[in-house]
C-alpha positions as CSV (number, residue, x, y, z in Angstrom):
1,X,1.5,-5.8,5.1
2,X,-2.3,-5.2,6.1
3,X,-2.4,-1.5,6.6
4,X,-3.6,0.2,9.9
5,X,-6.8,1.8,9.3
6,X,-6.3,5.4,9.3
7,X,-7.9,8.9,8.6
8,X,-7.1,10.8,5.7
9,X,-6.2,13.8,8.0
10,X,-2.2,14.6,7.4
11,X,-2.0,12.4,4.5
12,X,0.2,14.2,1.1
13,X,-0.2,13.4,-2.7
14,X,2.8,11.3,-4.3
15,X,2.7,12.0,-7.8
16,X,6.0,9.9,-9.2
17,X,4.1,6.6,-7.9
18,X,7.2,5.8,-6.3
19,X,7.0,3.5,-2.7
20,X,8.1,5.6,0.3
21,X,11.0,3.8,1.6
22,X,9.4,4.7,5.4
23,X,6.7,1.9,5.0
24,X,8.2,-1.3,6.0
25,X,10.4,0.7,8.4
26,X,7.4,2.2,10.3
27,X,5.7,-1.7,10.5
28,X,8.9,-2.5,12.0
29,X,9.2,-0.3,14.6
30,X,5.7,-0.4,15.7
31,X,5.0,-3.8,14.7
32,X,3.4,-4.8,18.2
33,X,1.4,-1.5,18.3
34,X,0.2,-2.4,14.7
35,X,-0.7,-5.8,15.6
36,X,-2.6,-5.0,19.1
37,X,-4.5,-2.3,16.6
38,X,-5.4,-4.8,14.1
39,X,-5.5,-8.6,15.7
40,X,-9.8,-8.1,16.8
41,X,-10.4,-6.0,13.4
42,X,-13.8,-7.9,12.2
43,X,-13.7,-9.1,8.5
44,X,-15.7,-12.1,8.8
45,X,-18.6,-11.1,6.4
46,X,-15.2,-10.9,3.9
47,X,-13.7,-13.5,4.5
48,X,-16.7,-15.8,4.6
49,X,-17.3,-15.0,0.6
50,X,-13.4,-15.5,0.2
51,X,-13.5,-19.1,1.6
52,X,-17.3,-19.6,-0.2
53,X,-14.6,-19.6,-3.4
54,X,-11.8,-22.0,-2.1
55,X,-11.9,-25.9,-2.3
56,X,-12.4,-27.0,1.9
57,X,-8.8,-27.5,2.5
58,X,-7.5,-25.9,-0.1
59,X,-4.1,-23.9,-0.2
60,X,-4.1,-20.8,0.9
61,X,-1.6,-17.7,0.6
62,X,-2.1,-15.2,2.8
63,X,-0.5,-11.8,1.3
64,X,1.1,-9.4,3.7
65,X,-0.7,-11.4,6.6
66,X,0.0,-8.4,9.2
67,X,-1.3,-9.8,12.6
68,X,-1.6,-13.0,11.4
69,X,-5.1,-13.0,12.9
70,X,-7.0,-14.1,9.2
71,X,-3.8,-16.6,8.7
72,X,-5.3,-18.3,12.3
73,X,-8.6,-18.1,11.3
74,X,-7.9,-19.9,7.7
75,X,-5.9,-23.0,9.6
76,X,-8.4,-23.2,12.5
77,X,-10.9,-23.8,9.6
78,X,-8.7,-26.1,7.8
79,X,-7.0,-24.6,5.2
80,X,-3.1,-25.1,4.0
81,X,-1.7,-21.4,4.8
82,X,1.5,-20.2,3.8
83,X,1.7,-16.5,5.3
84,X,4.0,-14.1,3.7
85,X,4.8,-10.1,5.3
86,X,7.3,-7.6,4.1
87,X,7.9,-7.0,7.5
88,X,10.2,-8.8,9.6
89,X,9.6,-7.6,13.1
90,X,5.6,-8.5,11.9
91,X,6.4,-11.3,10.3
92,X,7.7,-12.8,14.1
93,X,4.9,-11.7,16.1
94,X,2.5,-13.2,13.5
95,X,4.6,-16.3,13.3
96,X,3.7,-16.5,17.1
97,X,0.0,-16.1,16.5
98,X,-0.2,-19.0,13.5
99,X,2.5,-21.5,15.2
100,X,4.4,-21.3,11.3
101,X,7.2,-19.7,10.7
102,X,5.6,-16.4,8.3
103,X,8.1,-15.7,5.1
104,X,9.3,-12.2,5.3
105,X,9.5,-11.4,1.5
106,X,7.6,-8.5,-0.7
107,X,5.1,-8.8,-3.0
108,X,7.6,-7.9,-5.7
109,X,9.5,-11.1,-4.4
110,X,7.1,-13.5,-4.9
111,X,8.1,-16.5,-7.2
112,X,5.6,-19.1,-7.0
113,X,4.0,-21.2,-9.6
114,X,0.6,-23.1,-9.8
115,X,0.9,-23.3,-6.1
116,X,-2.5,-21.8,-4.5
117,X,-6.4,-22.0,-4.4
118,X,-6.4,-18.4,-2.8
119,X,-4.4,-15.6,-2.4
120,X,-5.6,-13.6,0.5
121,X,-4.3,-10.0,-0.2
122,X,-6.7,-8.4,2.6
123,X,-5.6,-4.5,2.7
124,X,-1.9,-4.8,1.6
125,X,-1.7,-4.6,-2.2
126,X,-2.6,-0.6,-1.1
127,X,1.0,-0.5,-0.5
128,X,2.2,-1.4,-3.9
129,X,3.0,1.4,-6.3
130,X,0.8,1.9,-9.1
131,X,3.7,1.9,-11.6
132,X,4.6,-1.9,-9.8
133,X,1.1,-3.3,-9.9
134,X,1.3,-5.1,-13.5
135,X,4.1,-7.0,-12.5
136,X,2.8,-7.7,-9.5
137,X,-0.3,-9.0,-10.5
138,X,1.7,-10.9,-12.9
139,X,3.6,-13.3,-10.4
140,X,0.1,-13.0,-8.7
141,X,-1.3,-14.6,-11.4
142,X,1.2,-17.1,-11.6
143,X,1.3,-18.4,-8.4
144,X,-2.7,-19.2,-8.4
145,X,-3.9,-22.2,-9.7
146,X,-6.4,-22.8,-12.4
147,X,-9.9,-21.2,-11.2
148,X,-8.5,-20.1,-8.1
149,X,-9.0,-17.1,-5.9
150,X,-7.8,-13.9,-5.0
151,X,-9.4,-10.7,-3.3
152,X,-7.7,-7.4,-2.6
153,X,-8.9,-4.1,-1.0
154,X,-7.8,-1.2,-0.8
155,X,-8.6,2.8,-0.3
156,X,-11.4,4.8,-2.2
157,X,-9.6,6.6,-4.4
158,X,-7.6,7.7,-7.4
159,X,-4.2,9.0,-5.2
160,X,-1.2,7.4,-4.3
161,X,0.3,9.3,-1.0
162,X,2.2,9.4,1.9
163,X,-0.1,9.2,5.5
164,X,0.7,11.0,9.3
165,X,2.4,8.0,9.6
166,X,5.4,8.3,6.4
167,X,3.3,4.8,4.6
168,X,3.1,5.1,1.3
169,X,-0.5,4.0,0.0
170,X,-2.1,3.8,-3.5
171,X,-6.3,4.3,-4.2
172,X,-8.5,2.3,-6.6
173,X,-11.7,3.1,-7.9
174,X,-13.9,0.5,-9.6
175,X,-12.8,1.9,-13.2
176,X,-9.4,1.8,-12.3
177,X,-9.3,-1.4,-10.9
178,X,-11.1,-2.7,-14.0
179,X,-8.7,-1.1,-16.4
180,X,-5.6,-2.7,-14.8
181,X,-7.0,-6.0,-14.2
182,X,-8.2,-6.3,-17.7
183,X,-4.4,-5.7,-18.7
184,X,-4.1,-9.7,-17.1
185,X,-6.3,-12.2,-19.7
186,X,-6.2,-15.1,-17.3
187,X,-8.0,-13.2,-14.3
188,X,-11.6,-12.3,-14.7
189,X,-13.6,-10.6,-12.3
190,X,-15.9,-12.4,-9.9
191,X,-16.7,-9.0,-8.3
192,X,-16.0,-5.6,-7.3
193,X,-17.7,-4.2,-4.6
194,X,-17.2,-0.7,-1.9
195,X,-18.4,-1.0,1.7
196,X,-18.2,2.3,4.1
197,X,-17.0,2.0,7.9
198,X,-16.8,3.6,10.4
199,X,-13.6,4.0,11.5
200,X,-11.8,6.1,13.9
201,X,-12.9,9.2,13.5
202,X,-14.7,9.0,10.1
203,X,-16.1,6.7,8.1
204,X,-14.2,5.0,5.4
205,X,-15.1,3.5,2.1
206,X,-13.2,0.6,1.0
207,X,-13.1,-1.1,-2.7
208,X,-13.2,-5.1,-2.7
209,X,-12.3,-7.2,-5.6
210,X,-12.4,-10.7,-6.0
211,X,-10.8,-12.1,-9.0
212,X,-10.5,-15.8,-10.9
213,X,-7.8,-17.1,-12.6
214,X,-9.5,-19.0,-15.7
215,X,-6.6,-20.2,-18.3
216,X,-7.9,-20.3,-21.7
């Protein structure tokens, strides 16, 4: 699920690392708020250096595609997409956007193997559990093909919490990041990045990491 861009105000600390079960339920319920909130979002200048790294219609997997709206953008430039949301009620309007049907499965549910150029995880990993990321990036891992892609963002941050909202959402700082990540021999770092934006009411600063699978 790509997460709705939010202030910090009214968010609590979750110290046991353990997913809120509220997360997929609020995306549910609001899913046609969240996608009017997110569909003209602009992450071009991202997704540009994303697709700089994939072969021109190569294969790519779109991880908790939300609005569907960088799914659209991916197949309008010629891409193979397969888009995959934890949410189902997202998962149909998105479906709507991209003319596919969109796989409603989680990230812990993902069982693919040597299957994609790219894995497009554009503000949804945030909602994986610390505690669940290894294994995570694991099937991750897996599913990428040799010297292909993926990018992730998420928070500022070294919390994992629970927003206004009852999402759960983990925080990554560079060291962090680089710490788990080094945990996974086969993905190497193309690089990690934080941008600021404003957002709402406040700025925001956001960590970016693009990663390569190279098998030795």
């Amino acid at each position: 699920m790509t997460a709705i861009i939010t202030d910090s105000i009214g968010e609590t600390s979750l110290n046991d690392g353990k997913r809120a079960d509220p997360t997929i339920a609020f995306y549910n319920t609001h899913a046609e708020q969240y996608v009017a909130e997110t569909a003209d979002l602009d992450v071009s200048n991202i997704r540009n250096l994303f697709l700089n790294l994939i072969p021109e219609g190569g294969h790519i997997l779109d991880l908790g595609c939300g609005s569907g709206r960088d799914s659209r953008y991916f197949i309008d430039q010629g891409y193979n997409v397969t888009a995959v949301d934890a949410s189902s009620e997202v998962a149909k309007l998105a479906g709507d956007v991209i003319g596919k049907p969109v796989e409603v499965r989680s990230f812990q549910e993902l069982d693919y193997s040597e299957s994609f150029d790219g894995i497009w995880a554009c503000a949804s990993l945030l909602h994986c559990p610390k505690s669940e990321m290894d294994a995570v990036m694991y099937r991750i891992t897996k599913a990428l093909k040799s010297n292909g892609i993926v990018y992730m963002s998420f928070k500022y941050g070294t919390d994992e919490r629970i927003d206004e909202r009852g999402r759960f959402f983990n925080d990554y700082t560079e060291a962090d990041m680089s710490k788990m990540l080094a945990e996974h021999a086969d993905l190497h770092i193309v690089e990690i990045f934080t941008e600021s934006k404003p957002l709402r009411s406040a700025f925001q600063t956001w960590l970016n990491v693009f990663a390569k699978k190279q098998v030795k």
